[in-house]
C-alpha positions, -999 to 999 in steps of 0.1 A, spaced: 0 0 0 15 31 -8 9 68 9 -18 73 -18 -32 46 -15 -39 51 19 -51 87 19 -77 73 -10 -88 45 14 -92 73 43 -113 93 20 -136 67 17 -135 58 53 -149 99 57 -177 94 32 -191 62 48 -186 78 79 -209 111 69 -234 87 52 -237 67 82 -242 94 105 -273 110 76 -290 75 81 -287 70 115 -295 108 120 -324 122 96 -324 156 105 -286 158 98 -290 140 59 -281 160 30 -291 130 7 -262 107 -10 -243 139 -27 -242 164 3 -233 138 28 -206 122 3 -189 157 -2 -192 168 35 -172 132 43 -149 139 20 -145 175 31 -139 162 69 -117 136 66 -96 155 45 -98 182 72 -92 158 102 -64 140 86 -44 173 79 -48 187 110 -51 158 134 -23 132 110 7 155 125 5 139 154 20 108 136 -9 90 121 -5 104 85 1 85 54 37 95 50 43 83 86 22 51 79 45 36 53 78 53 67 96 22 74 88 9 41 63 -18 53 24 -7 65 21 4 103 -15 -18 107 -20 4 146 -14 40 127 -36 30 100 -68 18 118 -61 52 140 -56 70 105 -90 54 89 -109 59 131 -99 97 126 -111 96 89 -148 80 98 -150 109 129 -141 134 106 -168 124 82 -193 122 109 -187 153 124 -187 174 89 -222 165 88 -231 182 121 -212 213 110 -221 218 78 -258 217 93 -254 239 115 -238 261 88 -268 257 64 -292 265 95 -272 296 103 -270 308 67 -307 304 66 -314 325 98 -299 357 82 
């Protein structure tokens, strides 16, 4: 697996994680589209800002073989970051729509 690889398998982590969180939470759904690009959006966002910590893909593969306990913690922060875009970006929309 190489760095790419993995940062591809951690965006797809996010959008299952945001689609998740629009089923089990109805009043936080965007449909299929909004939820898929607010995962991707979050995970992205967690992984940049939380993968410094040493959980990155770089950091993953540095040895030259795959770190399984960074990955599941990089693909954990990936599924939370895609879960919690969802909240925001509804609370965004119900802000925007206030004014």
């Amino acid at each position: 697996m190489t760095e790419t690889s993995i940062s591809l398998v951690s965006i797809i982590i996010g959008i299952i994680g945001a689609n998740i969180m629009g089923l089990i939470f109805k009043k936080y759904s965007f449909g299929i589209i909004g939820n898929s690009i607010a995962g991707v959006f979050g995970s992205v966002f967690f992984i940049k800002s939380l993968g410094r910590l040493g959980f990155d893909p770089i950091s993953i593969m540095q040895s030259g073989t795959l770190n399984a306990k960074l990955l599941i913690i990089n693909l954990l922060i990936s599924f939370i970051g895609g879960f919690i875009a969802i909240v925001f970006a509804k609370k965004l929309k119900n802000k925007m729509n206030k004014v």
